[in-house]
N, C-alpha and C positions, 0 to 999 in steps of 0.2 A: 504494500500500500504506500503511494507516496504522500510526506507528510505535507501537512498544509502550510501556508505559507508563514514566514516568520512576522510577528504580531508590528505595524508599523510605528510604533511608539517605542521600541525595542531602543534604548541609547545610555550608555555605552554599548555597540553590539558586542556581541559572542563572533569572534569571524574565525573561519576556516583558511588556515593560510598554510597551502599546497606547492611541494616540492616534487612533481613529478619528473624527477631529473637524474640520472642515477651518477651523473657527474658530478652532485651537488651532495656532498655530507654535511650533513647540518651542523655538527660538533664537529668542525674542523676550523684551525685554527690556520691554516696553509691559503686556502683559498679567496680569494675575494667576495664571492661567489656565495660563499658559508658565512661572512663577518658580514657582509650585506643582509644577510634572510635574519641572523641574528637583532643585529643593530636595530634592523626594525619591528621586526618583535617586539626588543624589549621596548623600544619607544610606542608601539600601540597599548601594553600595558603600562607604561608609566603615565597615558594619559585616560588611563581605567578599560580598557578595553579587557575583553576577555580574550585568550589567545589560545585555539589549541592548530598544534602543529603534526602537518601528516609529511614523510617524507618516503622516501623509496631507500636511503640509506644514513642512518643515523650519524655514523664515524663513530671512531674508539675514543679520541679526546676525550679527557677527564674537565671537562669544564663544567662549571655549575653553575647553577639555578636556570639552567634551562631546559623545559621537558621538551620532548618530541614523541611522536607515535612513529614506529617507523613498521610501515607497511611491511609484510614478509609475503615473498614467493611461494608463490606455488610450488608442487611437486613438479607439475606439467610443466610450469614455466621455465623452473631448473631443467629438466629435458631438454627443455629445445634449445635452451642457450645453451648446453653442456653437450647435448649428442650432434645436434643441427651445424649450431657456430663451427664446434670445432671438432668432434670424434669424425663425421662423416667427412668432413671438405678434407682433415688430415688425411687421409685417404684416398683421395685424390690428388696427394702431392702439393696441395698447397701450404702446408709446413704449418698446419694449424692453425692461419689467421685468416679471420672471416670474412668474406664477402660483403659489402653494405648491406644487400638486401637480407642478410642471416643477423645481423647487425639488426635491423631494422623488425627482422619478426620476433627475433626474442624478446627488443621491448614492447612492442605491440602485446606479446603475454605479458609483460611485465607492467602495463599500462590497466590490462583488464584486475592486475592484481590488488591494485593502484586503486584503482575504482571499488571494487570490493570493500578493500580495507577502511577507505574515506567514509563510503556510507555507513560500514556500521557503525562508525566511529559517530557521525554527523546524523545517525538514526536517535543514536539516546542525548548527542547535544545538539541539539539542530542551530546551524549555523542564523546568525542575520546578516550576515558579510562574507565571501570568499574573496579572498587575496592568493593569488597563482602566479607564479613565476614561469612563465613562458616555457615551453620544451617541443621537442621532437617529436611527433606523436600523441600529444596531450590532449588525445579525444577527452579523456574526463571530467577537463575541467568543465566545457560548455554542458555536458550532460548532468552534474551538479549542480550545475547554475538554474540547470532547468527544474531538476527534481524541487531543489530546496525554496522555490521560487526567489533567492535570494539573490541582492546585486553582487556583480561581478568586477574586482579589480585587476587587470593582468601588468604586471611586470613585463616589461620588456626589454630583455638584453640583447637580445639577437632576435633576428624573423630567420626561424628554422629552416626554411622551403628556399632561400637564397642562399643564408651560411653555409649549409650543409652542399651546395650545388658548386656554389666559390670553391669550398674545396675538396671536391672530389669525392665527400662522402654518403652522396645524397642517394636513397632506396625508395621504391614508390611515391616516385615524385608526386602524381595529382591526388593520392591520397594524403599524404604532407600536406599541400595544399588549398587540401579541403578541409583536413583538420584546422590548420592553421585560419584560414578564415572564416570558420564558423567562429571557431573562439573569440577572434578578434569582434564578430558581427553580435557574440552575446556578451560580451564584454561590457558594461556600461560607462567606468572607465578605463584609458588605456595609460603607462606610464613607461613610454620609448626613455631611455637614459641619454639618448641624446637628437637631435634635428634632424641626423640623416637616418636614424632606426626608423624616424616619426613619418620621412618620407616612404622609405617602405612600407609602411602599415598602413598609411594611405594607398597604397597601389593596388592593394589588394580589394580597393573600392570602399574602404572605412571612411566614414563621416570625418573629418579633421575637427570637429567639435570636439567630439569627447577622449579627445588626443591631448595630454598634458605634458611636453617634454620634464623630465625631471629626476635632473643629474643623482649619481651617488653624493653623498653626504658625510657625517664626522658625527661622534659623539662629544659631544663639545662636554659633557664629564670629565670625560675621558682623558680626550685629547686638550689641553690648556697647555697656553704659555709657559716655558720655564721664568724661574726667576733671574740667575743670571747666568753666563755662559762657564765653559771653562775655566778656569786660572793659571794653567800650567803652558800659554803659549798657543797651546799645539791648535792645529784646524784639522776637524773631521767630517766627511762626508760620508750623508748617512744615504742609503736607498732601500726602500721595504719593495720585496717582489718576491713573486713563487717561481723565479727562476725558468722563466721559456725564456723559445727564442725569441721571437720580436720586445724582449723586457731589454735588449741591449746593454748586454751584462760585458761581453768582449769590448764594449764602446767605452764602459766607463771606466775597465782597469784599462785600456791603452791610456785614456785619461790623465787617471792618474800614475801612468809610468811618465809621461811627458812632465807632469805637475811635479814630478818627487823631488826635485832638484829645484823648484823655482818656488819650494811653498815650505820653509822647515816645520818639522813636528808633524807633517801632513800623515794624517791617519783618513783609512776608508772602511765603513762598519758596513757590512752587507745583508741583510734582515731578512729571515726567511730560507726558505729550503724548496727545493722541485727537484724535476729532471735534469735541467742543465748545471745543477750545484756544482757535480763532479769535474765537470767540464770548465768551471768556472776556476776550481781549485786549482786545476793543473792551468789553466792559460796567466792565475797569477803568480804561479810558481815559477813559469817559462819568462814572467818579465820580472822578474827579480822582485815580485813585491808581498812577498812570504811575511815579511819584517813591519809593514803599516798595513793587511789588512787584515779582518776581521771577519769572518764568518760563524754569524749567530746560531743558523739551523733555523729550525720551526717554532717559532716559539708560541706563547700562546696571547693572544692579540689585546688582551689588556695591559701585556706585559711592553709593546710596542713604544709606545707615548716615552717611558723614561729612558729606555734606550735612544730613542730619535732626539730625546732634550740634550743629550751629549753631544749631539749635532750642529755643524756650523752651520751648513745648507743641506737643503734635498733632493734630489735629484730624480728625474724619471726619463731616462735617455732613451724611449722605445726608439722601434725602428722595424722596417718591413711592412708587409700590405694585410698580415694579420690582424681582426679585429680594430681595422682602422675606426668602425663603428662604433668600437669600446670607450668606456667612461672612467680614467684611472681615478681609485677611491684615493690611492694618496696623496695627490696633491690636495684634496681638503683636508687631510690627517696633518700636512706640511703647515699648510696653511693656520687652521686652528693651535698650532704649535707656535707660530709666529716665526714657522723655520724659512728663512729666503728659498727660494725655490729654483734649481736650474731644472728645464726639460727641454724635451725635442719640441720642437715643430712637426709636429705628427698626429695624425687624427684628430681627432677631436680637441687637443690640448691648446691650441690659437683660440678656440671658442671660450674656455676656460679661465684661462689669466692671457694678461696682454703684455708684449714685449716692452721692457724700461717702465711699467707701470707698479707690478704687483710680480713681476717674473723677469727672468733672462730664456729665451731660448734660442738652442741651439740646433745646426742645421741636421735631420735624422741622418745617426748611421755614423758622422764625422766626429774621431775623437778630436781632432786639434779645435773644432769649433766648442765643442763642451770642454775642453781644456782651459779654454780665453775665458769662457763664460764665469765658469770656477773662480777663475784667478782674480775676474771681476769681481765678484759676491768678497774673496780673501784681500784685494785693496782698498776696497771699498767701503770697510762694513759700517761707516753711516747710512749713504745709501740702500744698502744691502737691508738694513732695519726698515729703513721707511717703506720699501715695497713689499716686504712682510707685514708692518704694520694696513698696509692697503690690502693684501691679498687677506689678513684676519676679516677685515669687514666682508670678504665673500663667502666666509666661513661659518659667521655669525647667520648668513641668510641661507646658507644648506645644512641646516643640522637634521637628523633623523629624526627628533623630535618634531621640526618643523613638516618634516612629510606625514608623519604619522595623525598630523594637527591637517595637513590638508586631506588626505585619505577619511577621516573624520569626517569633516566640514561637509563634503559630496556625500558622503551617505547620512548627514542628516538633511540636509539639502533636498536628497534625491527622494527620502522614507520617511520625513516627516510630515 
Protein backbone atom coordinates (compact mmCIF):
# COMPACT_ATOMS: atom_id res chain seq x y z
CA UNK A 1 0.00 0.00 0.00
CA UNK A 2 1.54 3.23 -0.71
CA UNK A 3 1.56 5.73 2.14
CA UNK A 4 -0.38 8.84 1.90
CA UNK A 5 1.14 11.97 1.58
CA UNK A 6 3.22 13.68 4.13
CA UNK A 7 0.97 16.17 6.22
CA UNK A 8 1.70 19.81 4.62
CA UNK A 9 2.39 21.76 7.80
CA UNK A 10 5.17 19.20 8.56
CA UNK A 11 8.38 21.86 9.56
CA UNK A 12 11.08 21.09 10.44
CA UNK A 13 10.68 18.09 7.90
CA UNK A 14 11.86 14.50 8.44
CA UNK A 15 13.87 14.22 4.98
CA UNK A 16 15.25 11.39 3.26
CA UNK A 17 18.75 12.01 2.19
CA UNK A 18 19.91 9.22 -0.46
CA UNK A 19 23.32 8.15 -1.50
CA UNK A 20 22.75 5.93 -4.33
CA UNK A 21 26.31 5.92 -5.37
CA UNK A 22 28.55 3.01 -4.51
CA UNK A 23 31.54 5.58 -5.05
CA UNK A 24 30.23 7.52 -2.35
CA UNK A 25 31.18 6.03 1.58
CA UNK A 26 29.47 8.10 3.70
CA UNK A 27 32.10 7.79 6.69
CA UNK A 28 34.90 8.50 4.68
CA UNK A 29 37.14 10.81 5.47
CA UNK A 30 39.22 10.75 1.88
CA UNK A 31 36.75 11.86 -0.39
CA UNK A 32 35.16 15.06 -1.16
CA UNK A 33 32.24 13.56 -2.05
CA UNK A 34 31.68 11.82 1.64
CA UNK A 35 32.75 15.54 3.60
CA UNK A 36 30.04 17.08 1.34
CA UNK A 37 26.89 14.59 2.03
CA UNK A 38 28.38 14.99 5.70
CA UNK A 39 28.72 18.74 6.11
CA UNK A 40 25.31 18.87 5.02
CA UNK A 41 23.69 16.69 7.14
CA UNK A 42 24.97 17.89 9.90
CA UNK A 43 23.89 21.58 8.82
CA UNK A 44 20.05 20.22 8.07
CA UNK A 45 20.17 19.13 11.67
CA UNK A 46 21.63 21.92 13.29
CA UNK A 47 18.95 23.82 11.98
CA UNK A 48 16.23 21.03 13.44
CA UNK A 49 15.68 19.01 10.69
CA UNK A 50 15.21 15.48 11.17
CA UNK A 51 17.92 13.40 9.09
CA UNK A 52 17.80 9.83 8.29
CA UNK A 53 20.59 8.74 5.94
CA UNK A 54 20.37 5.76 3.36
CA UNK A 55 23.55 4.93 1.44
CA UNK A 56 24.72 1.86 -0.76
CA UNK A 57 28.07 1.90 1.40
CA UNK A 58 28.77 3.20 4.70
CA UNK A 59 32.90 3.15 4.80
CA UNK A 60 34.85 1.76 7.97
CA UNK A 61 35.82 5.22 9.21
CA UNK A 62 35.46 5.44 12.86
CA UNK A 63 33.81 8.96 12.91
CA UNK A 64 31.11 9.91 15.13
CA UNK A 65 27.99 11.07 15.74
CA UNK A 66 26.94 10.39 12.41
CA UNK A 67 24.28 7.58 11.60
CA UNK A 68 23.64 6.12 8.39
CA UNK A 69 21.58 3.09 7.13
CA UNK A 70 23.52 1.44 4.66
CA UNK A 71 21.55 -0.47 2.40
CA UNK A 72 22.87 -4.22 1.86
CA UNK A 73 22.85 -6.41 -1.34
CA UNK A 74 21.23 -8.90 -2.31
CA UNK A 75 22.26 -12.44 -2.78
CA UNK A 76 21.29 -12.01 -6.52
CA UNK A 77 22.99 -8.81 -6.80
CA UNK A 78 26.21 -10.34 -5.30
CA UNK A 79 25.95 -12.86 -8.29
CA UNK A 80 25.82 -10.82 -10.81
CA UNK A 81 28.40 -8.43 -9.80
CA UNK A 82 30.72 -11.45 -8.67
CA UNK A 83 29.85 -14.26 -11.56
CA UNK A 84 28.80 -11.72 -14.56
CA UNK A 85 31.50 -8.78 -13.97
CA UNK A 86 34.07 -10.88 -13.59
CA UNK A 87 34.11 -15.10 -13.19
CA UNK A 88 32.58 -15.21 -16.80
CA UNK A 89 34.37 -12.37 -18.82
CA UNK A 90 37.75 -13.90 -16.93
CA UNK A 91 37.03 -16.58 -19.11
CA UNK A 92 37.00 -15.07 -21.94
CA UNK A 93 40.43 -13.72 -21.57
CA UNK A 94 39.63 -10.41 -20.58
CA UNK A 95 41.82 -10.66 -17.26
CA UNK A 96 38.97 -10.01 -15.17
CA UNK A 97 37.92 -6.49 -15.76
CA UNK A 98 34.51 -5.68 -16.79
CA UNK A 99 33.00 -4.40 -19.58
CA UNK A 100 30.74 -1.04 -18.86
CA UNK A 101 27.69 -2.76 -19.64
CA UNK A 102 28.50 -5.74 -16.69
CA UNK A 103 29.44 -2.45 -14.89
CA UNK A 104 26.22 -1.07 -15.55
CA UNK A 105 23.94 -4.24 -14.79
CA UNK A 106 25.24 -5.15 -11.41
CA UNK A 107 24.35 -1.75 -10.32
CA UNK A 108 21.12 -1.75 -11.89
CA UNK A 109 20.62 -4.93 -9.15
CA UNK A 110 22.23 -2.81 -6.81
CA UNK A 111 19.96 0.02 -7.44
CA UNK A 112 16.64 -2.39 -7.12
CA UNK A 113 18.46 -3.19 -3.68
CA UNK A 114 18.65 0.52 -3.17
CA UNK A 115 15.08 0.81 -3.50
CA UNK A 116 14.11 -1.88 -1.33
CA UNK A 117 16.18 -0.92 1.48
CA UNK A 118 14.96 3.03 1.39
CA UNK A 119 11.32 2.05 1.46
CA UNK A 120 11.39 0.04 4.23
CA UNK A 121 13.21 2.27 5.97
CA UNK A 122 10.90 5.50 4.67
CA UNK A 123 7.63 2.91 5.23
CA UNK A 124 7.94 3.31 9.21
CA UNK A 125 9.49 7.03 8.91
CA UNK A 126 7.89 8.52 6.10
CA UNK A 127 9.94 11.15 4.69
CA UNK A 128 8.42 15.20 4.04
CA UNK A 129 11.63 15.85 2.20
CA UNK A 130 14.00 13.77 -0.17
CA UNK A 131 17.42 15.01 -0.68
CA UNK A 132 19.47 12.64 -3.58
CA UNK A 133 22.65 13.12 -4.74
CA UNK A 134 22.73 12.47 -8.34
CA UNK A 135 24.05 8.99 -9.77
CA UNK A 136 24.34 6.56 -12.49
CA UNK A 137 21.20 4.66 -12.70
CA UNK A 138 19.23 6.24 -9.95
CA UNK A 139 15.93 5.18 -11.17
CA UNK A 140 14.94 5.28 -7.23
CA UNK A 141 15.06 8.38 -6.55
CA UNK A 142 12.11 9.66 -8.83
CA UNK A 143 10.01 6.48 -7.99
CA UNK A 144 10.33 7.68 -4.06
CA UNK A 145 9.57 10.88 -4.83
CA UNK A 146 6.44 9.40 -6.26
CA UNK A 147 5.58 6.82 -3.78
CA UNK A 148 6.05 9.36 -0.73
CA UNK A 149 4.26 12.18 -2.54
CA UNK A 150 7.11 14.16 -1.14
CA UNK A 151 9.22 17.10 -2.79
CA UNK A 152 12.39 16.31 -4.21
CA UNK A 153 15.95 17.99 -3.81
CA UNK A 154 18.68 16.40 -6.21
CA UNK A 155 22.28 17.31 -5.90
CA UNK A 156 24.12 17.62 -8.79
CA UNK A 157 27.80 16.90 -9.31
CA UNK A 158 27.97 15.50 -12.55
CA UNK A 159 24.95 14.72 -15.30
CA UNK A 160 25.79 10.89 -15.52
CA UNK A 161 24.52 10.35 -19.34
CA UNK A 162 27.51 12.83 -20.53
CA UNK A 163 30.27 12.07 -17.76
CA UNK A 164 30.09 8.74 -18.16
CA UNK A 165 30.19 9.09 -22.39
CA UNK A 166 33.32 11.99 -21.86
CA UNK A 167 34.99 9.04 -20.72
CA UNK A 168 34.42 6.19 -22.02
CA UNK A 169 32.42 4.49 -19.54
CA UNK A 170 29.02 4.98 -20.45
CA UNK A 171 26.40 1.25 -20.78
CA UNK A 172 22.82 1.71 -21.88
CA UNK A 173 23.16 4.90 -22.94
CA UNK A 174 19.12 5.81 -23.40
CA UNK A 175 18.27 4.13 -20.46
CA UNK A 176 20.96 6.41 -18.56
CA UNK A 177 19.12 9.00 -20.19
CA UNK A 178 15.98 8.30 -19.29
CA UNK A 179 16.67 7.68 -15.95
CA UNK A 180 18.47 10.71 -15.65
CA UNK A 181 15.69 12.93 -16.92
CA UNK A 182 12.83 11.70 -15.37
CA UNK A 183 14.71 12.46 -12.10
CA UNK A 184 15.70 15.62 -13.01
CA UNK A 185 11.63 16.20 -14.49
CA UNK A 186 10.50 15.04 -10.76
CA UNK A 187 12.82 16.92 -9.09
CA UNK A 188 11.40 20.02 -7.60
CA UNK A 189 14.53 21.42 -6.82
CA UNK A 190 17.78 21.01 -8.64
CA UNK A 191 21.20 22.17 -7.18
CA UNK A 192 24.15 21.86 -10.34
CA UNK A 193 27.51 22.86 -8.13
CA UNK A 194 28.24 25.00 -10.77
CA UNK A 195 26.89 27.03 -14.23
CA UNK A 196 28.17 24.69 -16.77
CA UNK A 197 26.52 21.35 -14.70
CA UNK A 198 23.23 23.91 -14.80
CA UNK A 199 23.74 24.06 -18.41
CA UNK A 200 23.55 20.42 -18.94
CA UNK A 201 20.44 19.93 -16.89
CA UNK A 202 18.92 22.39 -18.96
CA UNK A 203 19.48 20.30 -22.00
CA UNK A 204 17.88 17.72 -21.06
CA UNK A 205 14.63 20.09 -21.58
CA UNK A 206 14.47 21.03 -17.47
CA UNK A 207 12.71 24.27 -16.71
CA UNK A 208 15.84 26.63 -15.61
CA UNK A 209 13.42 27.95 -12.90
CA UNK A 210 13.89 25.52 -10.49
CA UNK A 211 17.65 25.26 -11.27
CA UNK A 212 19.69 26.98 -8.27
CA UNK A 213 23.57 26.87 -9.05
CA UNK A 214 25.04 26.36 -5.61
CA UNK A 215 28.61 25.95 -5.06
CA UNK A 216 30.21 23.52 -2.21
CA UNK A 217 30.73 25.20 0.93
CA UNK A 218 32.82 25.39 4.43
CA UNK A 219 31.87 24.74 7.88
CA UNK A 220 32.65 27.95 9.15
CA UNK A 221 32.85 25.90 12.83
CA UNK A 222 35.15 24.40 11.64
CA UNK A 223 37.12 25.95 9.54
CA UNK A 224 38.13 29.62 11.37
CA UNK A 225 40.90 31.97 11.12
CA UNK A 226 44.04 31.05 12.98
CA UNK A 227 45.38 33.58 15.26
CA UNK A 228 48.73 34.09 14.26
CA UNK A 229 51.16 32.42 11.98
CA UNK A 230 54.39 30.71 12.59
CA UNK A 231 57.39 32.19 14.47
CA UNK A 232 60.01 30.06 13.52
CA UNK A 233 60.60 31.83 9.87
CA UNK A 234 59.84 29.10 7.83
CA UNK A 235 56.89 29.21 4.89
CA UNK A 236 54.76 26.38 4.20
CA UNK A 237 52.51 25.33 1.65
CA UNK A 238 49.76 23.44 2.50
CA UNK A 239 47.21 21.51 -0.20
CA UNK A 240 44.30 19.05 0.82
CA UNK A 241 43.54 16.41 -2.02
CA UNK A 242 42.71 12.77 -2.50
CA UNK A 243 45.49 12.42 -4.67
CA UNK A 244 44.23 11.96 -8.61
CA UNK A 245 45.59 12.87 -11.47
CA UNK A 246 44.00 16.05 -12.63
CA UNK A 247 44.75 17.29 -8.55
CA UNK A 248 48.28 18.28 -10.10
CA UNK A 249 50.29 16.97 -7.50
CA UNK A 250 53.67 16.52 -10.16
CA UNK A 251 52.88 20.55 -10.79
CA UNK A 252 53.25 21.48 -7.23
CA UNK A 253 56.46 19.52 -6.19
CA UNK A 254 58.28 20.62 -9.55
CA UNK A 255 57.19 23.92 -7.76
CA UNK A 256 58.60 23.74 -5.09
CA UNK A 257 61.87 22.08 -6.22
CA UNK A 258 62.25 25.58 -8.25
CA UNK A 259 61.08 27.50 -4.81
CA UNK A 260 63.71 25.51 -2.44
CA UNK A 261 66.41 27.64 -3.06
CA UNK A 262 64.74 31.07 -3.41
CA UNK A 263 62.39 30.74 -0.31
CA UNK A 264 64.41 29.55 3.13
CA UNK A 265 62.64 27.37 5.60
CA UNK A 266 60.33 26.51 2.78
CA UNK A 267 58.36 23.47 3.85
CA UNK A 268 55.40 21.62 1.62
CA UNK A 269 52.45 19.67 3.93
CA UNK A 270 50.55 17.45 1.46
CA UNK A 271 46.96 16.46 3.18
CA UNK A 272 45.22 13.52 2.27
CA UNK A 273 45.83 10.19 0.74
CA UNK A 274 44.51 8.36 -2.84
CA UNK A 275 45.96 6.50 -5.75
CA UNK A 276 48.46 8.63 -6.89
CA UNK A 277 50.03 9.14 -3.18
CA UNK A 278 52.74 6.44 -4.19
CA UNK A 279 53.40 8.02 -7.19
CA UNK A 280 53.60 11.26 -5.41
CA UNK A 281 56.25 9.96 -2.99
CA UNK A 282 58.75 8.73 -5.40
CA UNK A 283 58.42 11.97 -7.84
CA UNK A 284 59.46 13.83 -4.42
CA UNK A 285 62.18 11.69 -3.72
CA UNK A 286 63.49 12.00 -7.50
CA UNK A 287 63.66 15.86 -6.87
CA UNK A 288 65.54 15.99 -3.93
CA UNK A 289 62.61 17.07 -1.69
CA UNK A 290 62.43 14.13 0.99
CA UNK A 291 63.86 16.84 3.52
CA UNK A 292 60.68 19.82 3.31
CA UNK A 293 57.89 17.71 2.42
CA UNK A 294 55.26 16.23 4.22
CA UNK A 295 52.82 13.71 3.80
CA UNK A 296 49.82 13.43 6.19
CA UNK A 297 47.88 10.37 4.74
CA UNK A 298 44.13 10.34 5.29
CA UNK A 299 43.24 11.90 7.80
CA UNK A 300 40.19 12.54 9.32
CA UNK A 301 38.55 15.90 8.16
CA UNK A 302 37.87 17.79 11.32
CA UNK A 303 41.35 17.08 11.86
CA UNK A 304 42.12 19.30 8.41
CA UNK A 305 41.56 23.02 9.76
CA UNK A 306 44.62 22.84 12.32
CA UNK A 307 46.99 21.23 10.06
CA UNK A 308 46.10 23.97 7.19
CA UNK A 309 46.58 26.95 10.07
CA UNK A 310 50.28 25.89 9.93
CA UNK A 311 49.99 27.02 6.58
CA UNK A 312 51.34 30.18 4.76
CA UNK A 313 49.09 29.61 1.42
CA UNK A 314 46.97 27.15 -0.37
CA UNK A 315 47.15 25.96 -3.03
CA UNK A 316 44.99 23.82 -5.79
CA UNK A 317 47.04 23.52 -8.87
CA UNK A 318 44.44 21.06 -10.84
CA UNK A 319 45.15 20.46 -14.36
CA UNK A 320 43.77 18.30 -17.27
CA UNK A 321 40.17 18.14 -18.88
CA UNK A 322 38.87 15.81 -15.80
CA UNK A 323 35.84 17.04 -14.19
CA UNK A 324 36.40 20.55 -15.49
CA UNK A 325 32.66 20.79 -14.27
CA UNK A 326 33.81 20.17 -10.66
CA UNK A 327 33.45 22.54 -7.70
CA UNK A 328 36.86 22.29 -5.57
CA UNK A 329 35.45 22.38 -1.67
CA UNK A 330 38.89 23.72 -0.77
CA UNK A 331 39.26 26.70 -1.62
CA UNK A 332 36.24 27.71 0.69
CA UNK A 333 38.11 25.54 3.45
CA UNK A 334 41.29 28.02 2.32
CA UNK A 335 39.25 30.61 2.38
CA UNK A 336 37.37 30.55 5.67
CA UNK A 337 40.87 29.91 7.10
CA UNK A 338 41.93 33.29 5.92
CA UNK A 339 44.65 31.19 4.11
CA UNK A 340 45.92 33.22 0.69
CA UNK A 341 45.11 31.12 -1.86
CA UNK A 342 47.29 30.16 -5.10
CA UNK A 343 45.29 27.93 -7.81
CA UNK A 344 45.05 27.14 -11.52
CA UNK A 345 43.16 28.69 -13.94
CA UNK A 346 41.01 25.74 -14.43
CA UNK A 347 37.60 24.81 -14.57
CA UNK A 348 35.51 26.31 -12.76
CA UNK A 349 38.14 28.20 -10.27
CA UNK A 350 38.18 31.91 -12.41
CA UNK A 351 34.36 31.77 -11.50
CA UNK A 352 35.27 31.28 -7.81
CA UNK A 353 37.96 33.86 -6.78
CA UNK A 354 39.30 36.49 -9.05
CA UNK A 355 42.95 37.14 -10.17
CA UNK A 356 44.82 40.06 -7.78
CA UNK A 357 41.58 40.26 -6.00
CA UNK A 358 40.89 37.57 -3.37
CA UNK A 359 43.59 34.85 -5.25
CA UNK A 360 46.74 34.45 -7.46
CA UNK A 361 46.21 32.17 -10.37
CA UNK A 362 48.40 30.27 -12.16
CA UNK A 363 48.43 29.01 -15.77
CA UNK A 364 47.12 24.95 -15.50
CA UNK A 365 49.79 22.36 -15.71
CA UNK A 366 52.86 25.13 -15.46
CA UNK A 367 55.08 24.78 -12.58
CA UNK A 368 57.23 27.95 -13.18
CA UNK A 369 53.94 29.97 -13.26
CA UNK A 370 52.79 28.41 -9.73
CA UNK A 371 56.35 28.80 -8.67
CA UNK A 372 56.02 33.18 -9.32
CA UNK A 373 52.76 32.85 -7.87
CA UNK A 374 54.07 31.31 -4.41
CA UNK A 375 56.95 33.45 -4.26
CA UNK A 376 54.24 36.30 -4.67
CA UNK A 377 51.95 35.37 -1.78
CA UNK A 378 56.05 34.75 0.23
CA UNK A 379 57.19 38.62 -0.67
CA UNK A 380 54.32 39.93 -0.37
CA UNK A 381 52.42 39.00 2.63
CA UNK A 382 50.77 42.25 3.32
CA UNK A 383 49.14 41.90 0.25
CA UNK A 384 48.91 38.22 0.48
CA UNK A 385 46.46 39.09 3.88
CA UNK A 386 44.36 41.57 2.21
CA UNK A 387 43.19 39.15 -0.51
CA UNK A 388 42.51 36.53 2.12
CA UNK A 389 40.88 38.98 4.08
CA UNK A 390 38.51 39.43 0.72
CA UNK A 391 38.20 35.94 -0.24
CA UNK A 392 36.88 35.35 3.96
CA UNK A 393 33.93 37.40 2.94
CA UNK A 394 33.14 34.64 0.18
CA UNK A 395 33.25 32.28 2.75
CA UNK A 396 31.17 33.93 5.11
CA UNK A 397 28.31 33.65 2.14
CA UNK A 398 28.81 29.61 1.36
CA UNK A 399 28.75 28.09 4.59
CA UNK A 400 26.65 24.62 4.74
CA UNK A 401 24.73 26.02 7.15
CA UNK A 402 23.69 28.67 4.63
CA UNK A 403 22.53 25.80 2.05
CA UNK A 404 20.85 23.98 4.43
CA UNK A 405 18.90 27.40 5.60
CA UNK A 406 18.16 27.69 1.69
CA UNK A 407 17.05 23.92 1.10
CA UNK A 408 14.70 24.84 4.14
CA UNK A 409 13.39 28.13 2.89
CA UNK A 410 11.96 26.09 -0.63
CA UNK A 411 10.39 23.51 1.20
CA UNK A 412 8.53 25.80 3.34
CA UNK A 413 7.84 27.87 0.45
CA UNK A 414 6.84 25.17 -1.76
CA UNK A 415 4.59 22.99 1.47
CA UNK A 416 3.34 25.53 3.26
Amino acid sequence: MTPSPAPPDAFPPRIAYLLADPGVKYLDSQKGASIHARSLVRALEQEDAEVDVYAMRKGKDKIKGYKVTQVARSGWTNWVQRRVAEGFLSRLGQGGVAPNWATALGLLAWQRDFYRGVRTGCDERRPHLIYARNSWLAWPYATLRKRYCAPLVLEVNAVCAIERQMRGEIAFARRTERIERETFRQAGLILPVTAELKEQVVSFGIDPSKIIVTPNAVDLELFHPRKSGPTDGSFTIGCVHSFKAYHGMEVLLEAAAILRDRIPKLRLRLIGGGEELDRARGEAAGLGLGGIVEFTGTVPHPEVPSLLRACDVGVAPYRGKQNLYGCPMKLYEYMALKLPIVAARWGDIPNIVEEGRNALLHEEGDAQSLAEKILEVYSHPDRAREMAEDAYEIAQAHSWRGVAQMILDWYRETRL
